[in-house]
C-alpha positions, -999 to +999 in steps of 0.1 A: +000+000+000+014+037-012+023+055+016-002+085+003-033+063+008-051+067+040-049+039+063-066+007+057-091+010+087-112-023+099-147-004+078-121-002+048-110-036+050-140-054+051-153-032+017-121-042+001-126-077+009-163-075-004-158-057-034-129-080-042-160-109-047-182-082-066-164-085-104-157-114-123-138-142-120-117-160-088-109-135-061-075-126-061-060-142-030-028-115-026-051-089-033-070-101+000-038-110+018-026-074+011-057-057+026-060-077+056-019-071+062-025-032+052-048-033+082-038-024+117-052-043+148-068-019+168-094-035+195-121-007+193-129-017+159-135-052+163-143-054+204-178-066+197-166-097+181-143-105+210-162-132+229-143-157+247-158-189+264-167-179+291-151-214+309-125-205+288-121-243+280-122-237+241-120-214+215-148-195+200-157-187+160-175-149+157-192-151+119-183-110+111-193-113+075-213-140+053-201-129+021-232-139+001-221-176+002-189-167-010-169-160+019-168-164+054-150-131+076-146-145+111-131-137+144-117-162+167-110-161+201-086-183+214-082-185+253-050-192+270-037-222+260-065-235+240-067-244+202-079-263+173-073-302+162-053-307+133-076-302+104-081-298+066-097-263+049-123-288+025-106-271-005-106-235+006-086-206+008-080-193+049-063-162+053-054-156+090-046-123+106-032-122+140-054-090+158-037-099+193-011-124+194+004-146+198-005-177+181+012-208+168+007-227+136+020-260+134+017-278+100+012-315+091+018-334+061-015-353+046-013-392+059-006-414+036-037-435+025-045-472+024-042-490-006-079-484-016-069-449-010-101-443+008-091-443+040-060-432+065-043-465+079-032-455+116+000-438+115+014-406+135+008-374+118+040-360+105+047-321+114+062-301+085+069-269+104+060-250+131+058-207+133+044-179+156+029-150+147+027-119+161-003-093+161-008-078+124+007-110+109-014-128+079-007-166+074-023-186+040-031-219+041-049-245+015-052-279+014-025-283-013+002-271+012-009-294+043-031-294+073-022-273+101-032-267+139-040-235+157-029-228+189-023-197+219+010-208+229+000-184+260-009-192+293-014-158+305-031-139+277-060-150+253-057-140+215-078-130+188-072-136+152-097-129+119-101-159+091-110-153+061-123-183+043-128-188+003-151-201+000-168-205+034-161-242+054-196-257+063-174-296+068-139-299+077-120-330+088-100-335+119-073-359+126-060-374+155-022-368+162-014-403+170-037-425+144-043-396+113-080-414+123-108-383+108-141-369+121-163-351+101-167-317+123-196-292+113-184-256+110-208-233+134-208-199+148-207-189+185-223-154+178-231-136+146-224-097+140-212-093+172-246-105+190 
């Protein structure tokens, strides 16, 4: 972003982001990683999607923007030392930006598959790399590149990060560490527009 444009505020990048699924054609995934990066986190613009468990036991999914079916914008809240199984992204595009960090991203290599190649034969996932990012970081992940984990590594603070999925996940699988064994996990929303 020029340094003569005005700064990309939170009402700014969600228009981006929207008019980016307005014209023709796939969206144009640096084009989206370059507006949620141009952004910086500032609580006051997205404080009404920062709703934590309140045991704090799990990690909560706030649905900011539907996208007319064609993207999901969502806050997560991720309490101290909490996160997600190791899961796919059902062939969509997530862009992650870190609005208070830390978090950590550890990614996994698919399993191999049985000889029917329908199924995982038990095995131990295999980790591919692991990185933390700070607050007004953006991560990409797809399915072509892996499966990954999310994480606080923090057992003092909670963090917040916004996801951007292309198209939105109704279905993702998760795998267990130890076996690569999958359940089907339904996608679902702990508020909506901040309510």
């Amino acid at each position: 972003m020029a340094t003569n444009e005005p700064q990309m505020t939170w009402e700014r990048m969600c228009a981006a982001i929207n008019e980016e699924f307005l014209r023709e054609g796939e969206p144009n995934i640096d084009h989206l990683r370059e507006c949620m990066q141009a952004y910086t986190s500032n609580i006051s613009d997205w404080e009404k999607y920062n709703m934590f468990d309140p045991q704090r036991i799990r990690y909560t999914r706030n649905l900011v923007d539907e996208g007319n079916g064609k993207y999901n914008l969502i806050v997560l809240c991720w309490p101290e030392g909490q996160g997600s199984p190791i899961h796919n992204h059902a062939g969509s595009h997530c862009l992650m930006k870190i609005l208070r960090g830390p978090l950590k991203e550890t990614m996994f290599a698919w399993p191999s598959k049985s000889e029917e190649g329908d199924e995982y034969p038990e095995q131990s996932m295999q980790e591919i790399r692991c990185s933390i990012y700070q607050t007004d970081e953006v991560a990409y992940i797809n399915d072509s590149l892996g499966l990954h984990r999310v994480e606080n590594p923090s057992h003092t603070d909670g963090s917040v990060s916004l996801h951007l999925y292309i198209p939105p996940i109704t279905l993702c699988k998760a795998f267990d560490d130890n076996t690569a064994r999958t359940c089907t996990c339904e996608m679902t929303f702990n508020s909506r527009g901040g309510q």
